[in-house]
Backbone of each chain as ProteinMPNN parsed JSONL, in Angstrom:
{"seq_chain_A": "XXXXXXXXXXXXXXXXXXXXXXXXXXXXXXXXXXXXXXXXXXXXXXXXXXXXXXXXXXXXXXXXXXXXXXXXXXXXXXXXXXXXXXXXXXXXXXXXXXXXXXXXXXXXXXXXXXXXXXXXXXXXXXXXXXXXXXXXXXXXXXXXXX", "coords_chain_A": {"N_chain_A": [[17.548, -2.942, 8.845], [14.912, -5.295, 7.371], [11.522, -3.616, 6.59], [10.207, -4.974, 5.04], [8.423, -7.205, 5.202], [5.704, -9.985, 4.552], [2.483, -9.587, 5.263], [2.232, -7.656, 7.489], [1.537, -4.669, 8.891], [1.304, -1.114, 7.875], [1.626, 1.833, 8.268], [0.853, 4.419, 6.445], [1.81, 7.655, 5.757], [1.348, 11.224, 5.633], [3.22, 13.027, 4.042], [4.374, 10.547, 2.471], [1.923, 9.443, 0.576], [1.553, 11.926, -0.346], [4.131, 12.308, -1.899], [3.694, 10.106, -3.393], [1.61, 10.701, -4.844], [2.408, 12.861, -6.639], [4.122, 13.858, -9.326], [6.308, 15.308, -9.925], [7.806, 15.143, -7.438], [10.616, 14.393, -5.498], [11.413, 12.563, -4.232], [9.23, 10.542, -6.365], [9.95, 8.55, -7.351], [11.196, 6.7, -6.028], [9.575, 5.983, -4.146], [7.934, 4.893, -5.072], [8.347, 2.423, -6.067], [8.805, 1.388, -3.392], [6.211, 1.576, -2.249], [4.991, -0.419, -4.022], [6.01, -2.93, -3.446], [4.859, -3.396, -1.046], [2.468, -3.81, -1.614], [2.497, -5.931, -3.14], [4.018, -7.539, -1.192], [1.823, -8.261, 0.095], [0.908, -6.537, 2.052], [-0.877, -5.009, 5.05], [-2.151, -2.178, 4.507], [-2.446, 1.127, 6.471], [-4.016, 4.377, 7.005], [-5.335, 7.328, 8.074], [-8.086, 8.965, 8.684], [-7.535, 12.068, 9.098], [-5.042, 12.107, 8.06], [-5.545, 11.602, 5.058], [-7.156, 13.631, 4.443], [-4.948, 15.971, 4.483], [-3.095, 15.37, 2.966], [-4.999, 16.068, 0.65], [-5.332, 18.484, 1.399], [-2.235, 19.77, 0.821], [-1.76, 18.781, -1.432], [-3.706, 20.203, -3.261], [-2.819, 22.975, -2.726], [-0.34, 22.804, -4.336], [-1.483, 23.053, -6.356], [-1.949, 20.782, -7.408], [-4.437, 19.91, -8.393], [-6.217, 17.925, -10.051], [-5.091, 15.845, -9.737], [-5.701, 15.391, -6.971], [-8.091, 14.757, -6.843], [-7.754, 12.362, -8.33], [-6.612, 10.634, -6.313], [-8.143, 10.795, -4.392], [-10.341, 9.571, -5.451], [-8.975, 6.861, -5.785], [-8.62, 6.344, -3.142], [-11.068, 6.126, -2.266], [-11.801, 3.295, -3.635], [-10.431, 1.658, -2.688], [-10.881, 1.732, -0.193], [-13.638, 0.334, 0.077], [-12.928, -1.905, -1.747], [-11.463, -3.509, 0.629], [-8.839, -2.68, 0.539], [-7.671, -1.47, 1.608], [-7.615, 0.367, 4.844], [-8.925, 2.842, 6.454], [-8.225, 4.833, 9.347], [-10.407, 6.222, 11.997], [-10.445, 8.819, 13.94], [-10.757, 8.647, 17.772], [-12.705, 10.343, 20.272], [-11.017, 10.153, 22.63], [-8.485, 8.634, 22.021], [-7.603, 11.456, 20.37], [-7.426, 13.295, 22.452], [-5.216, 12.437, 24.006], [-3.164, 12.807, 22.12], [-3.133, 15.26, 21.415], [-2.33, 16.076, 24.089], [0.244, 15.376, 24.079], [1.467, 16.7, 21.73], [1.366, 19.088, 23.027], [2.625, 19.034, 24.449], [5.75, 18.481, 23.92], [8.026, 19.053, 21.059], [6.547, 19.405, 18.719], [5.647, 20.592, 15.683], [3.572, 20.3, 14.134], [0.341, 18.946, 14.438], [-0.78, 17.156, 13.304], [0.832, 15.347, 13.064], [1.754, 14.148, 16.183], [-1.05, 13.275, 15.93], [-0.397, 10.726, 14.297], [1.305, 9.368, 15.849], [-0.097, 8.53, 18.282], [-1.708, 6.916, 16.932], [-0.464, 5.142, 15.324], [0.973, 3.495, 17.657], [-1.041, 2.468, 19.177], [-2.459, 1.298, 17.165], [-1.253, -0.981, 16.87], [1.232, -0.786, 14.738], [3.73, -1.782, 12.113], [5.323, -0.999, 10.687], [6.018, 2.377, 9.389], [5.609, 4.303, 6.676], [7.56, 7.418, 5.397], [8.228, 10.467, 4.676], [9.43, 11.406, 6.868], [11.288, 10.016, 8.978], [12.467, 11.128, 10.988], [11.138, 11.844, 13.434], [9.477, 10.072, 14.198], [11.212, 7.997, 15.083], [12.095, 9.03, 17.442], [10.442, 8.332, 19.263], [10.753, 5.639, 19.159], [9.058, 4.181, 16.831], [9.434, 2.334, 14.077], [10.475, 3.084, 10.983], [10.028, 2.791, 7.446], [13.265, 3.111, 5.288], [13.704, 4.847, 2.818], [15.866, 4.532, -0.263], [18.146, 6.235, -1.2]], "CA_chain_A": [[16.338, -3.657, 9.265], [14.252, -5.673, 6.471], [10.56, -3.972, 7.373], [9.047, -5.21, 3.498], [7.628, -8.313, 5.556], [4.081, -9.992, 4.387], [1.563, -9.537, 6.235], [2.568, -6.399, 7.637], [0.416, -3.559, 9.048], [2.569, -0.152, 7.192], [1.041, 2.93, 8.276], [1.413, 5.794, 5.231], [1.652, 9.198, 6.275], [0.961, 11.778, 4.515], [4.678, 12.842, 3.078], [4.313, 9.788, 1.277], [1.097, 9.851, 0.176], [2.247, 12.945, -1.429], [5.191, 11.916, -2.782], [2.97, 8.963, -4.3], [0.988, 10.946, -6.3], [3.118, 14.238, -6.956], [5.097, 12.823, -10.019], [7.674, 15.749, -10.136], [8.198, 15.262, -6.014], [11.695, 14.061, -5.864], [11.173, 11.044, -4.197], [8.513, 9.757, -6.295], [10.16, 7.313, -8.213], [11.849, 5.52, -5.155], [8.387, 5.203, -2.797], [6.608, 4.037, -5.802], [9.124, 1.571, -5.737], [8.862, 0.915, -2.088], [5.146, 0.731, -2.313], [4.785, -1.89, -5.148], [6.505, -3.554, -3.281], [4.335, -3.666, -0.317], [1.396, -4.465, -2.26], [2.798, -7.703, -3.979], [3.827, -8.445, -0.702], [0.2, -7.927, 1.027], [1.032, -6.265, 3.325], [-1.583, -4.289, 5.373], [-2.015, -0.382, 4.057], [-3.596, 1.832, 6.779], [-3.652, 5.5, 7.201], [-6.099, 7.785, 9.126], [-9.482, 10.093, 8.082], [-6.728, 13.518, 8.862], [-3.833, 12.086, 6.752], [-5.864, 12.177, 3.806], [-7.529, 15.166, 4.469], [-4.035, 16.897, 4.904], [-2.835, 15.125, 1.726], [-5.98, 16.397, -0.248], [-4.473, 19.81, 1.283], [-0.983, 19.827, 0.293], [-1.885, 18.633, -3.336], [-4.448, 21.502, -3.624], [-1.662, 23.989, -2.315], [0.535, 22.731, -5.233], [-2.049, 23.44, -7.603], [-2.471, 19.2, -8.427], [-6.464, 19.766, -8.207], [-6.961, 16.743, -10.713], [-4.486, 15.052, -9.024], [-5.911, 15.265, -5.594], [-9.769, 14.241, -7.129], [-7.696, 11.386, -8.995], [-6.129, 10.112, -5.378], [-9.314, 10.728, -3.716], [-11.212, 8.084, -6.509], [-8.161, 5.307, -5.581], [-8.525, 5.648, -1.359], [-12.295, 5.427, -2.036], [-11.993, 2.119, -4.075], [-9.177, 0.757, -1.82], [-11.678, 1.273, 0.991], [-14.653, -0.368, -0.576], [-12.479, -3.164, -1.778], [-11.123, -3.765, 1.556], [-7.611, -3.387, 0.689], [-7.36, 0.115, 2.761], [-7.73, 0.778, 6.292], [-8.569, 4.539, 7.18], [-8.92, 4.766, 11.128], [-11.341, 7.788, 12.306], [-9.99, 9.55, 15.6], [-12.214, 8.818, 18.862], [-12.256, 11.183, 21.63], [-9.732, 9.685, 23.765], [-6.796, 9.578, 21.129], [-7.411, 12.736, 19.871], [-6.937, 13.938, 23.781], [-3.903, 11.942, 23.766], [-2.358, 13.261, 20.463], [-3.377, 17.07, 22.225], [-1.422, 16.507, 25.435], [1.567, 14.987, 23.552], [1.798, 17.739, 20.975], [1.767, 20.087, 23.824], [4.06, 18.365, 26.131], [6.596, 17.994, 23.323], [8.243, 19.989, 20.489], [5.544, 19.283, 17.643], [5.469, 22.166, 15.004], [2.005, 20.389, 13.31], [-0.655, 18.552, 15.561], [-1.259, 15.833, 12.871], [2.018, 14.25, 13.687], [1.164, 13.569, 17.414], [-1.76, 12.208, 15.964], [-0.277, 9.615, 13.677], [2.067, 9.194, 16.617], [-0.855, 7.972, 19.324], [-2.843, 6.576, 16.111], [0.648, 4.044, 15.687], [0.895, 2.697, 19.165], [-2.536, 2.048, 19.689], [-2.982, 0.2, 16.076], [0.493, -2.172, 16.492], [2.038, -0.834, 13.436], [4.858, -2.136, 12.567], [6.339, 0.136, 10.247], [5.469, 3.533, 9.094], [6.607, 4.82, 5.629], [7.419, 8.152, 5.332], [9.686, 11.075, 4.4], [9.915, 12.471, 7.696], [10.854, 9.181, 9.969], [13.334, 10.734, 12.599], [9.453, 12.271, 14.082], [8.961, 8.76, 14.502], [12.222, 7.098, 15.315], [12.341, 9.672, 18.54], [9.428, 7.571, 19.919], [10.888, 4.312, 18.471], [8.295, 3.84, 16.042], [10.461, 1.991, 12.854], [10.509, 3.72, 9.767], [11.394, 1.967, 6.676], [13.796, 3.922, 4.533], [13.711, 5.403, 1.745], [16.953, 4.857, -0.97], [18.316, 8.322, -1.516]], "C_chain_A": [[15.369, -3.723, 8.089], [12.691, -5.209, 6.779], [9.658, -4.965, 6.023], [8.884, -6.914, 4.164], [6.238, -8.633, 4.889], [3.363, -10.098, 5.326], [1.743, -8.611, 7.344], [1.798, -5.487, 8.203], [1.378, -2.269, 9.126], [1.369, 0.792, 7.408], [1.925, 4.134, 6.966], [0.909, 6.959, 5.624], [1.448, 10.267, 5.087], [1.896, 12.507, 3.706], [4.711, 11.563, 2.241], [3.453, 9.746, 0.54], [1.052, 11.132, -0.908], [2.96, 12.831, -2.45], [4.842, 10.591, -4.022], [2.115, 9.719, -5.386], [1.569, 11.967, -7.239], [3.652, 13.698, -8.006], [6.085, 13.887, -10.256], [8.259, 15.913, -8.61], [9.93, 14.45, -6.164], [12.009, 12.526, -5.686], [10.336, 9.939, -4.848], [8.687, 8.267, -6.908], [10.311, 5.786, -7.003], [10.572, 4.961, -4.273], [7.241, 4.525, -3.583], [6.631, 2.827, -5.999], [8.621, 0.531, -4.657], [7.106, 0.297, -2.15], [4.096, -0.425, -2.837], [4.704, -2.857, -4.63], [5.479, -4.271, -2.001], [2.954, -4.03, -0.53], [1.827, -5.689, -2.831], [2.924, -8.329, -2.75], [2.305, -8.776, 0.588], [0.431, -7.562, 2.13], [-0.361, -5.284, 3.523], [-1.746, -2.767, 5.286], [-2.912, 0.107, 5.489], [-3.097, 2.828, 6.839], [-4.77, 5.989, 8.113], [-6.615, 9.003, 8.261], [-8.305, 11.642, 7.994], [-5.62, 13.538, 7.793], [-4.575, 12.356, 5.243], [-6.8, 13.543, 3.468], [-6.459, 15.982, 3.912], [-3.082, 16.487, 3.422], [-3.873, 15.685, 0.095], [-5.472, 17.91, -0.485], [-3.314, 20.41, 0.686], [-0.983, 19.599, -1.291], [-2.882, 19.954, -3.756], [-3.302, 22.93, -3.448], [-0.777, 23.984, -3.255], [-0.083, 22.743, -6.986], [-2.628, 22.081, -8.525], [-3.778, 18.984, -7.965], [-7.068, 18.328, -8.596], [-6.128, 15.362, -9.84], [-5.048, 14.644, -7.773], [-7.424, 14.716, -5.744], [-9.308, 12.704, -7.299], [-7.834, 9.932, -7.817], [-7.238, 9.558, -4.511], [-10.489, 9.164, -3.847], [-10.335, 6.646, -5.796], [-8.359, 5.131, -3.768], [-10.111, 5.253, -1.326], [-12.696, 4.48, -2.398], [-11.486, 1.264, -3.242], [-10.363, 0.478, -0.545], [-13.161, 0.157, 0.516], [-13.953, -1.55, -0.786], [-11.834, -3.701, -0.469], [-9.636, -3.684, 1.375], [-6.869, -2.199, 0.951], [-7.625, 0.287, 3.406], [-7.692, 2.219, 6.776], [-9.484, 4.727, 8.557], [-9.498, 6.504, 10.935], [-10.425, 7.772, 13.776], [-11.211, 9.239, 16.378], [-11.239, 9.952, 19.797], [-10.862, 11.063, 22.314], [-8.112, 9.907, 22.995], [-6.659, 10.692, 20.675], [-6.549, 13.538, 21.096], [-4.96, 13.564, 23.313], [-2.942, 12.488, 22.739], [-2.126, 14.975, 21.231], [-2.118, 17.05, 22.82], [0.023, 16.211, 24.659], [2.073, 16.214, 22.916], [2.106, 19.187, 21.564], [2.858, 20.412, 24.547], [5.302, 18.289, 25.006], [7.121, 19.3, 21.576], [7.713, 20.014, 18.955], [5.79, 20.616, 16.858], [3.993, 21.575, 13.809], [1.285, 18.986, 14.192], [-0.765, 16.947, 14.709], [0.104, 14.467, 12.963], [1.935, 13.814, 14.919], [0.051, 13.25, 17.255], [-1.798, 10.846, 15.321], [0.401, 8.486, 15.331], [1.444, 7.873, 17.922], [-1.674, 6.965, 18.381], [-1.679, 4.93, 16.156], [0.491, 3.183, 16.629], [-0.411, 2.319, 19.498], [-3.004, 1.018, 18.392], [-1.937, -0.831, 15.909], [0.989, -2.208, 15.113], [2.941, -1.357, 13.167], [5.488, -1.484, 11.381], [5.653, 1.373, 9.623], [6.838, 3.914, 7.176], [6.246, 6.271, 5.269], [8.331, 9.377, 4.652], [10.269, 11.403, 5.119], [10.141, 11.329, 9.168], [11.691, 9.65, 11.46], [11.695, 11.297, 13.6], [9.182, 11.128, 14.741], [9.643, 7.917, 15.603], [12.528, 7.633, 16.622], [11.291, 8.867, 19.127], [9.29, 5.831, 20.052], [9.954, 3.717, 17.832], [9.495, 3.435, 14.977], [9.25, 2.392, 11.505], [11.119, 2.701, 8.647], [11.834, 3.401, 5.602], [14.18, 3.926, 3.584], [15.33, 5.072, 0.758], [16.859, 6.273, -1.038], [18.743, 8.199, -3.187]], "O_chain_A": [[14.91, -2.669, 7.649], [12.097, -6.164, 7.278], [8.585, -5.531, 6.228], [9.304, -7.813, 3.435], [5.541, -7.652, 4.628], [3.683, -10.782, 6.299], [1.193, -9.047, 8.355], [0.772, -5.705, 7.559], [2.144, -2.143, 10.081], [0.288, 0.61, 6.849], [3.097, 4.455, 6.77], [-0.283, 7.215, 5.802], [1.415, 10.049, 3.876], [1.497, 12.713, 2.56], [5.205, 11.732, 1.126], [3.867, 10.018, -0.587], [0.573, 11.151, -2.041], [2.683, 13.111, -3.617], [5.435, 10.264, -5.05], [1.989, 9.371, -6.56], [1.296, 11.976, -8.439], [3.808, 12.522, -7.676], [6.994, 13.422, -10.943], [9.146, 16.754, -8.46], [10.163, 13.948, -7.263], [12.516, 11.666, -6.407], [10.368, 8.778, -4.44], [7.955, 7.279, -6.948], [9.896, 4.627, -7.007], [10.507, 3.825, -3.802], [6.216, 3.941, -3.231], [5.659, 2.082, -6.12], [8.208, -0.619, -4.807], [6.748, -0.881, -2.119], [3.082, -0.994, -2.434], [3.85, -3.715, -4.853], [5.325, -5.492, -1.961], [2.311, -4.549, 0.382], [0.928, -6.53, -2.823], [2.345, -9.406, -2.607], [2.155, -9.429, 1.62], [0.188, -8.196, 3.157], [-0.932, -4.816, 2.538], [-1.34, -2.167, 6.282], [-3.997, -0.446, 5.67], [-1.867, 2.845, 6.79], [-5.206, 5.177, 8.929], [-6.003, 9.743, 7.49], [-8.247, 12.254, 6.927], [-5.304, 14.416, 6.99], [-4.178, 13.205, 4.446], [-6.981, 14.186, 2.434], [-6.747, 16.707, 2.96], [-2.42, 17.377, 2.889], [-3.526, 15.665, -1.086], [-5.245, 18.507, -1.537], [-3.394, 21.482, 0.085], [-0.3, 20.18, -2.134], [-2.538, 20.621, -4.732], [-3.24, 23.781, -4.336], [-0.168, 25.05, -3.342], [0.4, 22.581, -8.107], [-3.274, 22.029, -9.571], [-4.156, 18.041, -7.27], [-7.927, 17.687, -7.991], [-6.564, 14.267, -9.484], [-4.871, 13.465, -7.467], [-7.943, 14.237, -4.736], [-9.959, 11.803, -6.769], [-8.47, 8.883, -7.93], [-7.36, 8.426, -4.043], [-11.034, 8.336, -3.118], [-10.905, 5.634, -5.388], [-8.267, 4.047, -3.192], [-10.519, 4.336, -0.614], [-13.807, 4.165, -1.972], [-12.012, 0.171, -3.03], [-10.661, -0.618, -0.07], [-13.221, -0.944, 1.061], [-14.281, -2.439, 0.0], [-11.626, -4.884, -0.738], [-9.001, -4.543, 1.985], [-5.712, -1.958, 0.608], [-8.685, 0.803, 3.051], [-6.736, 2.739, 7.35], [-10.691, 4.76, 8.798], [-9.215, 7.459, 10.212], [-9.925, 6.84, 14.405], [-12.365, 9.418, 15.988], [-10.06, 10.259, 19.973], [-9.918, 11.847, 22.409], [-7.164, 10.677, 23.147], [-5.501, 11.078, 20.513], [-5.494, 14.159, 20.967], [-4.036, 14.106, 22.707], [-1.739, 12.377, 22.976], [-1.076, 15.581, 21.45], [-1.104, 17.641, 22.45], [0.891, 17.072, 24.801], [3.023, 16.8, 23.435], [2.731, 20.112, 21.045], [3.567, 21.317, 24.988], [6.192, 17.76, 25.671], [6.396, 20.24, 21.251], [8.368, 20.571, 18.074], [6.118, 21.636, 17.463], [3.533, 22.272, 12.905], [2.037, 18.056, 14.483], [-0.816, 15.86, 15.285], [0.149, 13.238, 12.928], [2.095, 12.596, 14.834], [-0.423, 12.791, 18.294], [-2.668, 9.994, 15.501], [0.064, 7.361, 15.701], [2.012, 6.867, 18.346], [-2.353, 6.138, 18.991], [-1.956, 3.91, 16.787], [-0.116, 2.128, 16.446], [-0.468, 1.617, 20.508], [-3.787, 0.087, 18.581], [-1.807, -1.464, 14.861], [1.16, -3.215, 14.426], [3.449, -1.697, 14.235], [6.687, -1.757, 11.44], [4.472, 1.161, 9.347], [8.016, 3.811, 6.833], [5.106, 6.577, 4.919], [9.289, 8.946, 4.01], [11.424, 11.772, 4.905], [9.504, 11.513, 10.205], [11.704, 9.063, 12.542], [11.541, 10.674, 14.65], [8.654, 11.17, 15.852], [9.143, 7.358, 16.579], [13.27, 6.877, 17.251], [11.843, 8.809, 20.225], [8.473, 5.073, 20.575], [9.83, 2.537, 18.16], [10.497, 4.151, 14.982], [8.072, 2.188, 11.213], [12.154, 2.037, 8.718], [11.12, 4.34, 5.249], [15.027, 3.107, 3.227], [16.204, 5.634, 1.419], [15.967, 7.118, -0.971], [18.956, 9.217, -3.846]]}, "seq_chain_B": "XXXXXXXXXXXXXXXXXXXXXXXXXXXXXXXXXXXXXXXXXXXXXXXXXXXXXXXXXXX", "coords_chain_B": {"N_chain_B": [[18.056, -20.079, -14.435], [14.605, -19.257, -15.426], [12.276, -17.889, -13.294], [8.585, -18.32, -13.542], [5.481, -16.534, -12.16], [2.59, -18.37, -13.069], [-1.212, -19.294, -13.629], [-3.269, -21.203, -14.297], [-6.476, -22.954, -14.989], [-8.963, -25.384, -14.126], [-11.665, -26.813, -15.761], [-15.096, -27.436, -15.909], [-15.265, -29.745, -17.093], [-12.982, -31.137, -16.051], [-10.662, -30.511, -17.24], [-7.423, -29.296, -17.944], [-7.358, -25.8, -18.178], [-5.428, -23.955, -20.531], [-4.785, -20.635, -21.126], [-4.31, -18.768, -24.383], [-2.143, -16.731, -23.953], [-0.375, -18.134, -21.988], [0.455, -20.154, -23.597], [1.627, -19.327, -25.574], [3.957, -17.977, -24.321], [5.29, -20.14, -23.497], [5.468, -21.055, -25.218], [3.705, -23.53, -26.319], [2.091, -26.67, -28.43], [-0.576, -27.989, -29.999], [-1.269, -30.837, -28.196], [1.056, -31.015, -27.342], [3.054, -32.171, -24.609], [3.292, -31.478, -20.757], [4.815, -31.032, -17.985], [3.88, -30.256, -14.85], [3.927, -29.035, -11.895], [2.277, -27.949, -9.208], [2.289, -25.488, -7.086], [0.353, -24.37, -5.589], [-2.975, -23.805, -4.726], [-5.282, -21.626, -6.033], [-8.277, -19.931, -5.062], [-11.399, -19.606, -7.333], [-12.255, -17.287, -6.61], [-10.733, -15.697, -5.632], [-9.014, -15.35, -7.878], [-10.698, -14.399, -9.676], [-10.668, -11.693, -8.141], [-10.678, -8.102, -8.585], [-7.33, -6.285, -9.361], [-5.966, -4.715, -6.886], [-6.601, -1.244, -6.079], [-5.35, 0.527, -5.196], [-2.464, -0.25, -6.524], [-2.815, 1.329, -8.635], [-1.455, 3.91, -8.073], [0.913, 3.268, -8.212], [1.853, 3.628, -10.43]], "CA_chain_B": [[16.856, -20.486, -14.757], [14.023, -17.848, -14.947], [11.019, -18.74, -12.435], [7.567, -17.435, -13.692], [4.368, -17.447, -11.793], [1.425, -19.113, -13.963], [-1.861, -19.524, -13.701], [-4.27, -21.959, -15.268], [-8.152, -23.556, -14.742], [-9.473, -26.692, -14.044], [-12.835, -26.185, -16.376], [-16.103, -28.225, -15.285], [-15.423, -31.063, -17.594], [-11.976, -31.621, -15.449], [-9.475, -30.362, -18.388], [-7.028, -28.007, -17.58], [-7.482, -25.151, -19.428], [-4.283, -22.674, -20.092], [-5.026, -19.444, -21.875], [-3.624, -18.841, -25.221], [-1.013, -16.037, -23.556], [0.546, -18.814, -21.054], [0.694, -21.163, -24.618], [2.547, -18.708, -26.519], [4.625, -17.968, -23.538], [5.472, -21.286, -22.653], [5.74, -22.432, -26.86], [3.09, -24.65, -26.771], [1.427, -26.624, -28.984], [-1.731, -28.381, -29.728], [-0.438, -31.805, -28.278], [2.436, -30.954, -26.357], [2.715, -32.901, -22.838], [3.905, -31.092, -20.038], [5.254, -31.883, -16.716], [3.195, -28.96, -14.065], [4.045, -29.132, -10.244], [1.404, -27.292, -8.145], [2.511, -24.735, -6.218], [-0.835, -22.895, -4.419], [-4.295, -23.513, -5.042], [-6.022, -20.462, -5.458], [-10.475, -20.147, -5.024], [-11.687, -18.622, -8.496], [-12.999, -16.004, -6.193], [-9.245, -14.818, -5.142], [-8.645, -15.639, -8.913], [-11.059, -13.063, -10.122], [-10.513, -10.404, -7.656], [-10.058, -7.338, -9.252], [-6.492, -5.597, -8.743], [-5.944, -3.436, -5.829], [-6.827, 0.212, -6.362], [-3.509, 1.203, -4.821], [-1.518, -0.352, -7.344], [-2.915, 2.955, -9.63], [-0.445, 4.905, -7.419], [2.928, 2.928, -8.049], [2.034, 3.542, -12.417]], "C_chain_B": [[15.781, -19.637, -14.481], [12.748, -18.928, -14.654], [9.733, -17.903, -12.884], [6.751, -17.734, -12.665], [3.437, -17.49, -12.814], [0.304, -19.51, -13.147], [-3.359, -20.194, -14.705], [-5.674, -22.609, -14.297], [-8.364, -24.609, -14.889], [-10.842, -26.245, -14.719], [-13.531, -27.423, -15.567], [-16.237, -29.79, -15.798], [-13.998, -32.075, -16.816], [-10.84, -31.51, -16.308], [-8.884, -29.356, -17.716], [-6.955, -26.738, -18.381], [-5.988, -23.949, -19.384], [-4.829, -21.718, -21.635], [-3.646, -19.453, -23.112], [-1.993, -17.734, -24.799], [0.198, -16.899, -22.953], [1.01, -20.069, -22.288], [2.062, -20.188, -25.761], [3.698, -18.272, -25.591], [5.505, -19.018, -22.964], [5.798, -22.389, -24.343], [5.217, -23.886, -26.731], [2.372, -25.448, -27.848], [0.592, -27.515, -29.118], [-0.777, -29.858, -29.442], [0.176, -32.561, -27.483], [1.888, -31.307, -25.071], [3.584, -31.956, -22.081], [3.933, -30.773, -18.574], [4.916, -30.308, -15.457], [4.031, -29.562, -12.303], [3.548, -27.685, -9.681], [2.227, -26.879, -6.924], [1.598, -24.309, -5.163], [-1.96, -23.263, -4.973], [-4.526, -22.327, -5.047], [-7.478, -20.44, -5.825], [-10.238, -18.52, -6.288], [-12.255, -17.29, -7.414], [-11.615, -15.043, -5.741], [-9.05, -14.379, -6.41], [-9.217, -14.508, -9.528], [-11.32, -11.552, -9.73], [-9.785, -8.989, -8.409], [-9.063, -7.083, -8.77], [-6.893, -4.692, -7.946], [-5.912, -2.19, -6.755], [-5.381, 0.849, -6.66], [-2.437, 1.079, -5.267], [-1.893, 0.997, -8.533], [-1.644, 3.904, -9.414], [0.716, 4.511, -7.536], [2.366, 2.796, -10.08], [2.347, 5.028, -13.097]], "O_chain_B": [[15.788, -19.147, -13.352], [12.344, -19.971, -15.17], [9.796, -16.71, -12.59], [6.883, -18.814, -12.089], [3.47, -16.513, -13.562], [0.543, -20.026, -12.056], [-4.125, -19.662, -15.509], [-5.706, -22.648, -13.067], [-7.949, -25.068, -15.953], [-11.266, -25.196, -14.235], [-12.932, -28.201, -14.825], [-16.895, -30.712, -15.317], [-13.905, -33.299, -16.912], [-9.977, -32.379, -16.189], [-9.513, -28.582, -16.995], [-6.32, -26.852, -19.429], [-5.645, -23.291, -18.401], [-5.123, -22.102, -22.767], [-2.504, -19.888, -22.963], [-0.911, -18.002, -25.321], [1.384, -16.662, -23.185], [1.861, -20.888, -21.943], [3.038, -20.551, -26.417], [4.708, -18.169, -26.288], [6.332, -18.796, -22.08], [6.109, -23.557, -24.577], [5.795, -24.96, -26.897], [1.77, -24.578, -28.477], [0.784, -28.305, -28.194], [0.197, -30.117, -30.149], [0.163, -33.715, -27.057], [0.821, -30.998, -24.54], [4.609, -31.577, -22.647], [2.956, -30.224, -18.064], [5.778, -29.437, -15.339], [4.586, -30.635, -12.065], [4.174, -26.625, -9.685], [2.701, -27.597, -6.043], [1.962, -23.948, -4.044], [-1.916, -22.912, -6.152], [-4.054, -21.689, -4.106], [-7.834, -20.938, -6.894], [-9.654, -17.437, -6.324], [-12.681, -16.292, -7.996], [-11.644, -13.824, -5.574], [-8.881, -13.164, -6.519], [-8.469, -13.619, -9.937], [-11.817, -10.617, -10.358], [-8.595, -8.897, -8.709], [-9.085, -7.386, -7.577], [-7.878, -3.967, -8.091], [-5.371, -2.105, -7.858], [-4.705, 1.324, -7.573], [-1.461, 1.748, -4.929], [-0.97, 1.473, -9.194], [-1.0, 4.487, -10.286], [1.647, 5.176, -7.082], [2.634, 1.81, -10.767], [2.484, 5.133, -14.316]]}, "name": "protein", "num_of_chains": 2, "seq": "XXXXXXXXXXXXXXXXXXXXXXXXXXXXXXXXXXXXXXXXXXXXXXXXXXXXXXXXXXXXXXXXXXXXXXXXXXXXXXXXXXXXXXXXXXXXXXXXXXXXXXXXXXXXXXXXXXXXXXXXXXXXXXXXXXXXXXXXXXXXXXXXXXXXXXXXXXXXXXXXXXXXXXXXXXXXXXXXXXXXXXXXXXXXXXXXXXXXXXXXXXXXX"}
């Protein structure tokens, strides 16, 4: 399944996000790839206020401090220029994301909130490292070359 | 046959103007006629949009 459509709305999680700025991550060559790609073809970028939180985290945890200031500088231009979408949580999905993560075999909360954040924004593909999370809910993943 | 995309300017006097990169690219010279077919308008305001941010992250 072709998702590199234009005009697109590609939610990025925060395994990629990672893997985008990490440059000894293993994947980073191939999603830098992938995401070139989705910029030439305009497609729609969004992510969500916790993903990059939790990406600010994981790069601090690996010690890429400058890295995680550098990333920080490019989502705050992207937003300003309009050519980034970062949804805030309201009340109601957050609930929603809760009960799911409860009701279900979650081992980190911010995945039942991309999960409710998805379906409620008509994504239509998610790029990630971690898509069977997804693909159990039939959210489409596009995938990665190995 | 290799397909580029190109971009050139209509200036205010109605000339087209092509930058010396798309002349040396294209082996032009002062003179030379050559046969264009318009693909896309694009509004100088698309035209001078800076690049996306987010292309930083695929370099």
């Amino acid at each position: 399944m072709n998702l590199l459509n234009s005009s697109r709305t590609i939610f990025i999680s925060d395994s990629a996000w990672v893997a985008l700025v990490d440059q000894s991550h293993e994947k980073h060559q191939s999603i830098q790839s992938v995401f070139s790609t989705l910029l030439d073809q305009k497609s729609k970028i969004i992510t969500s206020s916790y993903v990059i939180d939790s990406v600010l985290e994981i790069l601090k945890q690996k010690k890429l401090t400058n890295e995680a200031k550098a990333f920080l500088d490019v989502i705050e231009r992207a937003l300003l220029s309009n050519d980034l979408k970062v949804h805030w949580l309201n009340r109601k999905l957050r609930r929603k994301a809760i009960d799911l993560f409860l009701s279900d075999d979650f081992e980190i909360l911010n995945r039942a909130l991309n999960i409710e954040l998805i379906k409620q924004k008509r994504v239509h593909s998610i790029l990630t490292l971690n898509p069977s999370i997804y693909e159990k809910y039939s959210l489409p993943c596009y995938k990665l070359d190995d | 046959m290799k397909t580029v995309q190109l971009v050139a300017e209509i200036a205010s006097d109605g000339k087209l103007l092509v930058n010396d990169d798309l002349k040396r690219l294209l082996q032009l010279h002062t003179g030379d006629k050559v046969e264009l077919t318009v693909r896309k308008i694009i509004s100088k305001k698309t035209l001078n949009r800076p690049e996306n941010p987010l292309y930083e992250l695929t370099k």
